[in-house]
C-alpha positions as CSV (number, residue, x, y, z in Angstrom):
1,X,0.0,0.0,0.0
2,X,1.4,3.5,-1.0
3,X,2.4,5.6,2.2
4,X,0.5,9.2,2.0
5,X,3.9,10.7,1.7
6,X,4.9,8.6,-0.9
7,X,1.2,9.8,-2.7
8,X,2.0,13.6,-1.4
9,X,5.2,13.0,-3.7
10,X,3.6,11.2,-6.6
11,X,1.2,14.4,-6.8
12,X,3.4,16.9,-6.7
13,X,5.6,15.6,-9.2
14,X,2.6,15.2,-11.4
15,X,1.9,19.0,-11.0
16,X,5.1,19.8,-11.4
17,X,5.0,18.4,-14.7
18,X,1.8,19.9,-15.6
19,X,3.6,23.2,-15.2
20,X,6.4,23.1,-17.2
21,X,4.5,21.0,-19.8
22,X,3.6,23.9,-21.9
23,X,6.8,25.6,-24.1
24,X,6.0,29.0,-23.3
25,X,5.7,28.5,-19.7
26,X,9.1,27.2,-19.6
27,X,10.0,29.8,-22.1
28,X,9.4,31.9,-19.1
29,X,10.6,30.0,-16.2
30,X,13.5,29.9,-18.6
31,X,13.9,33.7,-18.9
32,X,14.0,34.3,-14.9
33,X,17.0,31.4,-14.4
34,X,19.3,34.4,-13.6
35,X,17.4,35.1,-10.4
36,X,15.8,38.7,-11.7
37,X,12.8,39.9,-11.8
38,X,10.6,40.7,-15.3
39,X,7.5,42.8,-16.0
40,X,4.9,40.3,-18.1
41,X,5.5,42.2,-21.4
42,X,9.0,41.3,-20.9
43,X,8.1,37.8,-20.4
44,X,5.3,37.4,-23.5
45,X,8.5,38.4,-25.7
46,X,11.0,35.9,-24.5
47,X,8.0,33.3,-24.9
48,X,7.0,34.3,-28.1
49,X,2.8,34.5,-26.8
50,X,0.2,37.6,-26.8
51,X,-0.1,39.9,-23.7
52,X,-3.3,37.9,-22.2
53,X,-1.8,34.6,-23.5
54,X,1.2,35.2,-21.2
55,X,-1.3,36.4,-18.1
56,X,-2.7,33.1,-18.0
57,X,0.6,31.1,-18.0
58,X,2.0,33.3,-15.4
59,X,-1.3,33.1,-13.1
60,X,-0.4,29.4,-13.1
61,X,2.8,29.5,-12.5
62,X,2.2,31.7,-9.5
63,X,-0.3,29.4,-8.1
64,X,2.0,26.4,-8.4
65,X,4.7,28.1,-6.4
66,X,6.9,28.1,-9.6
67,X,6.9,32.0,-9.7
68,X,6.2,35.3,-7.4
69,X,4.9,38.3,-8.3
70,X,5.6,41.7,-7.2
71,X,3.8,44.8,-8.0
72,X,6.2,48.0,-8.7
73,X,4.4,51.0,-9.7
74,X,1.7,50.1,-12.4
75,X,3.6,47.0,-12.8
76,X,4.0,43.7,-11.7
77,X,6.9,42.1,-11.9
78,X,8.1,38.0,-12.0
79,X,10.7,36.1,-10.4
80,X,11.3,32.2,-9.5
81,X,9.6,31.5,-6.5
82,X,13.4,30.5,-5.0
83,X,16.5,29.3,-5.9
84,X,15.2,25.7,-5.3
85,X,13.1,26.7,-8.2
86,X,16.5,27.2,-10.6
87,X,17.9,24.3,-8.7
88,X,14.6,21.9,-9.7
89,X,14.9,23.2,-13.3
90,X,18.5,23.4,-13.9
91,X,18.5,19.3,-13.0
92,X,15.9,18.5,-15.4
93,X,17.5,20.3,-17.7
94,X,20.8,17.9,-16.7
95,X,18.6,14.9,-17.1
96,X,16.7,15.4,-20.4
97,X,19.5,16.8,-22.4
98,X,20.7,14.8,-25.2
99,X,24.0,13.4,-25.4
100,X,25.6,14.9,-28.4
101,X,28.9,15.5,-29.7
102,X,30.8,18.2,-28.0
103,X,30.7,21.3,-30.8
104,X,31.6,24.8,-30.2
105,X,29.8,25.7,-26.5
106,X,27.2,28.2,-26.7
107,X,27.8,31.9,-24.6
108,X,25.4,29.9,-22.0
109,X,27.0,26.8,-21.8
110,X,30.6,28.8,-21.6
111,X,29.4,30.5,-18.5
112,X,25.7,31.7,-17.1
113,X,23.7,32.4,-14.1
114,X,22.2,29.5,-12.2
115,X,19.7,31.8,-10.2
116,X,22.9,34.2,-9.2
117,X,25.8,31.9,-9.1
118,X,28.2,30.9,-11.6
119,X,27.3,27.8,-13.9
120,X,28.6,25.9,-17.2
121,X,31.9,25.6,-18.0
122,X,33.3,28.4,-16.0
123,X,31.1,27.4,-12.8
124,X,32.3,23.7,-12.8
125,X,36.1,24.8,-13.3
126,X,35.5,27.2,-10.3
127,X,34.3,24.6,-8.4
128,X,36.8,22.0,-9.5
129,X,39.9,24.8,-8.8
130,X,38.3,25.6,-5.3
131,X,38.1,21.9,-4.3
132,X,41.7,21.0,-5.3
133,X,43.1,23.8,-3.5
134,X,41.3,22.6,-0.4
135,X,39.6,25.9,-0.1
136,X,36.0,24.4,0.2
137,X,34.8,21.3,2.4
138,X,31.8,19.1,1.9
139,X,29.8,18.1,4.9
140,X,26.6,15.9,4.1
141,X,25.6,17.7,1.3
142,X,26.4,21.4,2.7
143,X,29.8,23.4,1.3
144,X,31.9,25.3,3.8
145,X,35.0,27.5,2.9
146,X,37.7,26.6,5.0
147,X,40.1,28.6,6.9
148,X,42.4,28.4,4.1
149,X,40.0,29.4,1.4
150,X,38.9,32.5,3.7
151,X,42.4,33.3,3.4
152,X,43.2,33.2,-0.1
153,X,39.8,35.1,-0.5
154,X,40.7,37.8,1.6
155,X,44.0,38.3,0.0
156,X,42.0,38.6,-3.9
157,X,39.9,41.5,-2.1
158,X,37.3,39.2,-1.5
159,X,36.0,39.8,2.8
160,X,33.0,38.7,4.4
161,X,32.3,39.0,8.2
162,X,30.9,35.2,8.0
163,X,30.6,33.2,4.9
164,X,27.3,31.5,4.4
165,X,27.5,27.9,3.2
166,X,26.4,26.3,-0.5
167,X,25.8,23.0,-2.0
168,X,26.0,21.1,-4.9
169,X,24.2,21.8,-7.6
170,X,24.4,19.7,-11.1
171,X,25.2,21.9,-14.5
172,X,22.6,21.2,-17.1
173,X,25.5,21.5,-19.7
174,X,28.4,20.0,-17.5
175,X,26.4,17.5,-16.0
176,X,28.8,18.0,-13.6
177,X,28.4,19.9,-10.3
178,X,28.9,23.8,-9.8
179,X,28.8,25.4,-6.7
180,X,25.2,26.9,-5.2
181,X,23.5,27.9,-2.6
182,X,24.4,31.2,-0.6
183,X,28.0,30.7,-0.4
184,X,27.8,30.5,-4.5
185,X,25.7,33.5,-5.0
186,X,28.3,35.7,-2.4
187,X,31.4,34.5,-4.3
188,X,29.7,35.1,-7.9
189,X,29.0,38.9,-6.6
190,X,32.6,39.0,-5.8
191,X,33.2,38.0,-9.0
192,X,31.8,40.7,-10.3
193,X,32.7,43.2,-8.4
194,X,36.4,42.2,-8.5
195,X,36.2,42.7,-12.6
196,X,36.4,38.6,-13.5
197,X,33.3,38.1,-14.7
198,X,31.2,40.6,-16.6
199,X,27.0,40.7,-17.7
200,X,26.4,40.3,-21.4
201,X,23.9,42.5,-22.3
202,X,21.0,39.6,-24.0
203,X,21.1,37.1,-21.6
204,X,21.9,35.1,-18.4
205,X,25.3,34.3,-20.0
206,X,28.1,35.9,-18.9
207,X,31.4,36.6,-19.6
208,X,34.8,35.8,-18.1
209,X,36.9,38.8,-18.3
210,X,41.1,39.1,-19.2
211,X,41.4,39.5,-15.6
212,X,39.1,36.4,-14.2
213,X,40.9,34.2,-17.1
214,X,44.4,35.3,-15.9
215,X,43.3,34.8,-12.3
216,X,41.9,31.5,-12.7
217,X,44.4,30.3,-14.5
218,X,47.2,31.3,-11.8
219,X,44.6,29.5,-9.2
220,X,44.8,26.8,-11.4
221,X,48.1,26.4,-11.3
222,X,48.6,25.8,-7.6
223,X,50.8,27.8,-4.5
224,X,54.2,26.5,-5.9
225,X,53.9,27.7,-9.6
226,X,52.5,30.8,-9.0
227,X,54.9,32.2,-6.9
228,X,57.2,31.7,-10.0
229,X,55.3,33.5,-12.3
């Protein structure tokens, strides 16, 4: 017999897929992956639908939780309903991708915003760098910067009071992990703010500047060569 948590689960998955059943809805839910927030008429573009088309499918999407609205003015404005929203979609994503033939990455699968931290290629090699330098430590399922990590931080500019942790969260395009959560929403910031990553203009992608390549590159190389270069 089927446990009512077990059937609790069954039916939430089955209205999860209602939701993002429809194109344009995840044309939408698509559109706010970079963790801002979108007037409808904004939205109705990216999906390609009419003004009243696009009401409906954002009613919906409100009511299931996927989205939250905020009224601004005369406006109203959209955003996911939480980073466990980008989390939820960015794994599908992972999961139902084709396997193809590696080809030129796109902008987005070069680097992007997973709902304010940095994914694709650039957000698993940050990960990756960060764990081989023993900056970062796993602890069932939650990511910690260690006291060497704060360190190396602090001397790139990079100072918190306290750091908040992150976790895991799987790259649609990697299929590998990137780093999430708090923790990888403060260090994107600092990213940015330090001049190594920069906003394209069109979309979530972004871009990893001269200075970020240089500076990954020397934190790629580890303690010993870089104090030769």
């Amino acid at each position: 017999m089927t446990e009512p948590a077990e059937r609790a689960a069954h039916f939430d998955l089955a209205h999860l897929g209602e939701l993002i059943a429809d194109p344009s809805r995840v044309a939408m839910l698509l559109a706010l992956m970079d963790g801002t927030r979108r007037p409808a008429s904004e939205l109705a573009r990216a999906a390609g639908v009419t003004a009243s088309t696009a009401s409906s499918h954002l009613g919906r999407l409100v009511k299931g939780g996927l989205l939250v609205v905020q009224p601004i003015g005369r406006h109203r404005y959209y955003a996911l309903g939480g980073a466990h929203v980008a989390e939820i979609l960015e794994s599908l994503m992972a999961a139902t991708a084709p396997r193809r033939p590696r080809r030129q990455p796109s902008e987005l699968a070069l680097a992007r915003t997973c709902y304010r931290h940095l994914a694709g290629e650039a957000g698993v090699r940050w990960l990756a760098v960060l764990e081989a330098r023993r900056f970062l430590e796993v602890e069932d399922g939650s990511v910690a910067l260690t006291e060497r990590g704060r360190l190396w931080l602090a001397g790139h500019g990079m100072r918190e009071v306290t750091w908040p942790h992150g976790k895991l969260c799987l790259d649609w395009t990697e299929r590998r992990n990137h780093l999430g959560g708090p923790l990888g929403t403060k260090l994107t910031d600092h990213l940015f703010a330090r001049g190594w990553l920069a906003k394209r203009k069109t979309s979530r992608a972004v871009r990893v500047t001269t200075t970020g390549q240089v500076e990954l590159a020397r934190l790629s190389e580890g303690p010993s060569r870089t104090r030769r270069s």
